[in-house]
C-alpha positions in Angstrom: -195.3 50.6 166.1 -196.7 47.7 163.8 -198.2 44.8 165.4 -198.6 42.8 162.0 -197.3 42.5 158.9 -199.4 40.9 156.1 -197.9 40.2 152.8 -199.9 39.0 149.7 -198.1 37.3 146.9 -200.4 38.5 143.8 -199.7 37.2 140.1 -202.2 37.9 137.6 -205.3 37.6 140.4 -207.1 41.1 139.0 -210.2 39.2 139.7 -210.1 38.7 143.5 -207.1 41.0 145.0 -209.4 43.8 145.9 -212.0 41.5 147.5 -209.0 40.5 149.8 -207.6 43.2 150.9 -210.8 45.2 151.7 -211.4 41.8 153.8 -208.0 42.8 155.3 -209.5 46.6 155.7 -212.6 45.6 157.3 -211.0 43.7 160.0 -212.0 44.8 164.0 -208.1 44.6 164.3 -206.6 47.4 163.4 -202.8 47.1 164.3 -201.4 46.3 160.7 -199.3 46.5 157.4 -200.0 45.1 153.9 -197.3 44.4 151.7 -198.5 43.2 148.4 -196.0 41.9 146.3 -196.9 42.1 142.4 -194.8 39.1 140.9 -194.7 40.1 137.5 -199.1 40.0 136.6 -199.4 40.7 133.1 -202.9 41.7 134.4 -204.7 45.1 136.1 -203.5 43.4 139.7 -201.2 46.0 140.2 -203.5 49.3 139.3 -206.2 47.8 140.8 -203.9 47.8 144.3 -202.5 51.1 143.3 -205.7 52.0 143.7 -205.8 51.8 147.2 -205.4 55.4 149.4 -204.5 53.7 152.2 -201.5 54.3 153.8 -201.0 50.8 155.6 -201.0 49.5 152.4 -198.1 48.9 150.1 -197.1 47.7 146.8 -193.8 46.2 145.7 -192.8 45.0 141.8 -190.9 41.9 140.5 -190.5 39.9 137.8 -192.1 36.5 138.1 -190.3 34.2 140.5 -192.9 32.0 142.4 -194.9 32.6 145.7 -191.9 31.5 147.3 -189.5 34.4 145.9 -193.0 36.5 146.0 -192.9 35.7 149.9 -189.5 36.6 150.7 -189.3 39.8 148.6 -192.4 40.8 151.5 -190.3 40.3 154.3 -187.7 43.0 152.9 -190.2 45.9 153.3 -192.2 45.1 156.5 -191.3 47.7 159.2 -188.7 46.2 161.6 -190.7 46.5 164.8 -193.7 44.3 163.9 -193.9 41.1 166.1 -195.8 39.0 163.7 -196.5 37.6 160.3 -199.1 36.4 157.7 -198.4 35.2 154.5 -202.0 35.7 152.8 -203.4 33.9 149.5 -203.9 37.1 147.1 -207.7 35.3 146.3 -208.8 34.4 149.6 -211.1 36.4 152.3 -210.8 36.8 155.7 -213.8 37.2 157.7 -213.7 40.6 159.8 -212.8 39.1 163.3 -209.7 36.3 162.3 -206.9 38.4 163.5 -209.2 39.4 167.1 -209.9 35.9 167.4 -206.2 34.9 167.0 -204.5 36.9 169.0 -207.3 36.3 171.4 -206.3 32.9 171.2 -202.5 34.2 172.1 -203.2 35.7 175.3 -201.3 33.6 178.3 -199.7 31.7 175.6 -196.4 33.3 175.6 -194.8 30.0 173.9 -197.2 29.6 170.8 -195.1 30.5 167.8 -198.0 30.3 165.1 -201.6 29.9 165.1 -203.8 28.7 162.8 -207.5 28.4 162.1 -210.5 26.2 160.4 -212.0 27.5 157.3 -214.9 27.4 154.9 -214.7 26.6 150.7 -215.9 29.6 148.4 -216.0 29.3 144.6 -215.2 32.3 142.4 -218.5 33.9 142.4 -217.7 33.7 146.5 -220.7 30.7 147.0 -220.0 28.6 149.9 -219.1 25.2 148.7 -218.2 23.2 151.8 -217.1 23.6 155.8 -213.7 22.0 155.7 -214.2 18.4 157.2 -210.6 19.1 158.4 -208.0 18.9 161.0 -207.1 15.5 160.7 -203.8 15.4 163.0 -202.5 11.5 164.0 -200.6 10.7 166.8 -198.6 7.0 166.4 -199.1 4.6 168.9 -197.4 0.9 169.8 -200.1 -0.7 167.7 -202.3 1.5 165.6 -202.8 5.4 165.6 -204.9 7.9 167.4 -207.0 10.8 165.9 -206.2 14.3 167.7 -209.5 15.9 168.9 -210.7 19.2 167.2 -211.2 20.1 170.8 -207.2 20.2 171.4 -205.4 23.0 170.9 -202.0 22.4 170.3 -200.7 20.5 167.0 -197.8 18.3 167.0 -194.6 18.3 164.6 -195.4 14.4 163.9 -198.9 16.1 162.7 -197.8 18.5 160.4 -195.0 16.4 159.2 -197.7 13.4 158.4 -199.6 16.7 156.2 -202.7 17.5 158.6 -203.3 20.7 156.4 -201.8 23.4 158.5 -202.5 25.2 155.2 -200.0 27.9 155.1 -202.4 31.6 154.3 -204.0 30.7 157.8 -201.5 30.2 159.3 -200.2 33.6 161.7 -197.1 33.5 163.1 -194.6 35.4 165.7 -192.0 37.2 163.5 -189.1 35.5 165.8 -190.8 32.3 165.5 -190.0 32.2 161.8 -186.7 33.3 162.0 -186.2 30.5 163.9 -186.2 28.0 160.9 -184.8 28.5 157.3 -187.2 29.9 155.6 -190.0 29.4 153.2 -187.9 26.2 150.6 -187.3 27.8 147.3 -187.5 24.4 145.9 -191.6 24.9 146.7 -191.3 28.5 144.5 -193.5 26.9 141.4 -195.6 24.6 140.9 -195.7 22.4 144.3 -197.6 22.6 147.2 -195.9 21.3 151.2 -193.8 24.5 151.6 -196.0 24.8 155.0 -195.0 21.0 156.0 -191.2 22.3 155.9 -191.4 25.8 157.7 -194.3 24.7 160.1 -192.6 21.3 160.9 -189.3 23.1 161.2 -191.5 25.7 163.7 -192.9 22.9 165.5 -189.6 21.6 166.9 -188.9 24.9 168.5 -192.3 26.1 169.2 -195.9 25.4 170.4 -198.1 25.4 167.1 -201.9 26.4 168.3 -205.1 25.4 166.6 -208.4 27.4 166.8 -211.1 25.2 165.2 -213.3 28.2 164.1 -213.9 28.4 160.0 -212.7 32.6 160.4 -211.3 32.2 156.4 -213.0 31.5 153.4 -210.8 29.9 151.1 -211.5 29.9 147.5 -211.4 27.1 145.0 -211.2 27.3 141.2 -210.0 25.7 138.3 -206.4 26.4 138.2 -205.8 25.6 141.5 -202.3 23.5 141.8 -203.9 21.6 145.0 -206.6 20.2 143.0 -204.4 18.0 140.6 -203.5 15.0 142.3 -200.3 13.6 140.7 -198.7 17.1 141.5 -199.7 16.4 145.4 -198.2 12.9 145.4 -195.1 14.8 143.9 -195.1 17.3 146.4 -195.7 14.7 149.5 -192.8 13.1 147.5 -190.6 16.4 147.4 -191.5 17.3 151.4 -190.3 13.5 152.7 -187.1 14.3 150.9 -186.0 17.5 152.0 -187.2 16.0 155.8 -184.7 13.5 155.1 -182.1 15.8 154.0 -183.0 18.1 157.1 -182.9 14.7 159.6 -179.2 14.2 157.9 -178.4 17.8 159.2 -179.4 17.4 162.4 -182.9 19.2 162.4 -184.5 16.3 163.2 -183.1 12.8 164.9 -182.5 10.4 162.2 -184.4 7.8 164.0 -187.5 9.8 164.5 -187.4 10.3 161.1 -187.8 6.9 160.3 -190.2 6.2 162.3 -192.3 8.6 161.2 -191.7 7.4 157.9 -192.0 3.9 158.4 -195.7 4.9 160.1 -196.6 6.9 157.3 -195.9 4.0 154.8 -198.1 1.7 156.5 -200.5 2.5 159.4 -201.3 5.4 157.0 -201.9 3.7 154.0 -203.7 0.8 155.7 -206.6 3.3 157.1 -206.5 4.3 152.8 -207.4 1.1 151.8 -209.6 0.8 154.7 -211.9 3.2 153.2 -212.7 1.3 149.9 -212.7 -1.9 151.0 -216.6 -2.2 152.0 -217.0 -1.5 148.7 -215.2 -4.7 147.4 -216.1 -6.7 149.2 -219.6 -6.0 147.9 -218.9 -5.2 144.3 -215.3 -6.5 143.9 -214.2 -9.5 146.2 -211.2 -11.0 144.1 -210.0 -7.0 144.9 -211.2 -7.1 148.6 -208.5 -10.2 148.8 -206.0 -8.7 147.7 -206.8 -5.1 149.5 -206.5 -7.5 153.2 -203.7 -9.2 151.8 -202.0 -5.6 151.3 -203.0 -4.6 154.9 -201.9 -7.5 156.3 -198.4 -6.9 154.8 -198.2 -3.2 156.1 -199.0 -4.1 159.3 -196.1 -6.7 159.4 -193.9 -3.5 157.5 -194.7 -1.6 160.8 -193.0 -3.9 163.1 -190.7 -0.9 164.2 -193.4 1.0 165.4 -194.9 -2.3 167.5 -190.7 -3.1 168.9 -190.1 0.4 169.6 -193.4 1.7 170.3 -193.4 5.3 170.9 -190.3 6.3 172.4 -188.2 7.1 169.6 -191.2 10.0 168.9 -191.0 11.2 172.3 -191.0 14.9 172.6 -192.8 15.1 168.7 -195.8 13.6 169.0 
């Protein structure tokens, strides 16, 4: 019997892939299956896997269809009595206790259906660029917003919903816990970033979502990285608002939660935004400063559902 299933979408990531899975070899946990999925690399990605005499390791072929498609094709070949799931990034690194220390984390938790974890920055010569200042998860109040502490375990649906970077290859997750939602979106395949906001939102409304604040993954930043260009992110925040919206249509999600999540997101959000610059202009740019407290005075009068309704039409989300 498997435990765990990993799968790796790899395209064209000859440079890293063996660093990750010999981080997936050197684990203390030793319950597992690698599927690596080769989505077309017109690199050595898939020799340098081949290369691998391990026989909890596998390698599937497709043409090029996304991570999404990439993702997917995985769950066709993972042995039908594992119990749980990670989708790993094929450049990333675990460090050698983050499955122990998850499914430490599980134990009397029967009703968790993912966890996930901190993690540190890496660059591609594996340098340590930053501990992620991360895990900012709100919860809406009558008149402002709260901060959830690092301290507390459990993450909301409002939270992932409002993008607190549940970021999906550290996420793990009970095998029946994803089968409870749709499914990783296609419409995310290429190209976007959010996929986790859908399938992890969709998870959160039928399952606890755990949080260990310990930096157990060492996620690597380079130049080509889709997450570091920010127009595609506005899209992609864009994109994930939509399909909630389609998803609250069908019932997923009350209609009237949705709002109000929306409505807070429009404004207590973006007031805390323009919160950040404004000491700067007042001191280098008052005419600017005016018109930033003029704008935050006008999203706070936008929010008036939030102050009439308060928090009820969130309960059982926040």
């Amino acid at each position: 019997m498997t435990l765990l299933s990993i799968i790796i979408p790899c395209y064209n990531c000859e440079l890293f892939i063996a660093k990750t899975i010999n981080s997936v070899i050197n684990q203390d946990f030793i319950d597992w299956e690698l599927i690596v999925v080769d989505d077309g690399s017109k690199d050595n990605s898939a020799k340098i896997v081949e290369a691998f005499e391990n026989a909890n390791i596998k390698l599937v072929k497709k043409e090029n269809g996304g991570v999404i498609s990439a993702r997917k094709k995985g769950l066709d070949y993972i042995s039908s009595d594992s119990k749980y799931l990670h989708f790993l990034d094929s450049d990333d690194i675990l460090l050698p206790n983050f499955y122990s220390k998850i499914f430490k984390f599980w134990q009397n938790k029967s009703n968790v259906g993912a966890v996930y974890v901190n993690h540190t920055s890496i660059d591609e010569n594996d340098k340590v660029i930053g501990v992620a200042n991360w895990g900012f998860r709100y919860k809406p109040t009558r008149f402002w917003f709260n901060q959830i502490s690092e301290t507390e375990q459990y993450t909301s649906f409002t939270s992932i919903l409002l993008w607190c970077k549940m970021v999906e290859p550290m996420v793990v997750m009970k095998k029946e816990a994803y089968y409870t939602t749709n499914g990783w979106d296609d419409r995310f395949g290429f190209g976007r970033i959010g996929e986790g906001v859908i399938l992890y939102g969709e998870m959160a409304l039928k399952n606890k979502i755990g949080y260990l604040n310990e930096c157990l993954y060492l996620y690597r930043r380079h130049s080509n990285q889709s997450s570091k260009d920010s127009s595609l992110n506005a899209l992609s925040v864009k994109k994930t608002f939509e399909v909630w919206e389609e998803k609250a249509k069908n019932g997923v999600l009350p209609m009237q939660q949705y709002k109000m999540l929306i409505c807070f997101y429009n404004t207590r959000l973006k007031i805390m935004q323009e919160l950040g610059s404004l000491k700067h202009r007042l001191r280098y740019h008052p005419v600017k400063a005016f018109i930033s407290i003029f704008n935050m005075a006008y999203l706070y009068i936008k929010s008036y559902p939030l102050i009439v309704f308060g928090t009820k039409k969130l309960e059982g989300i926040i």
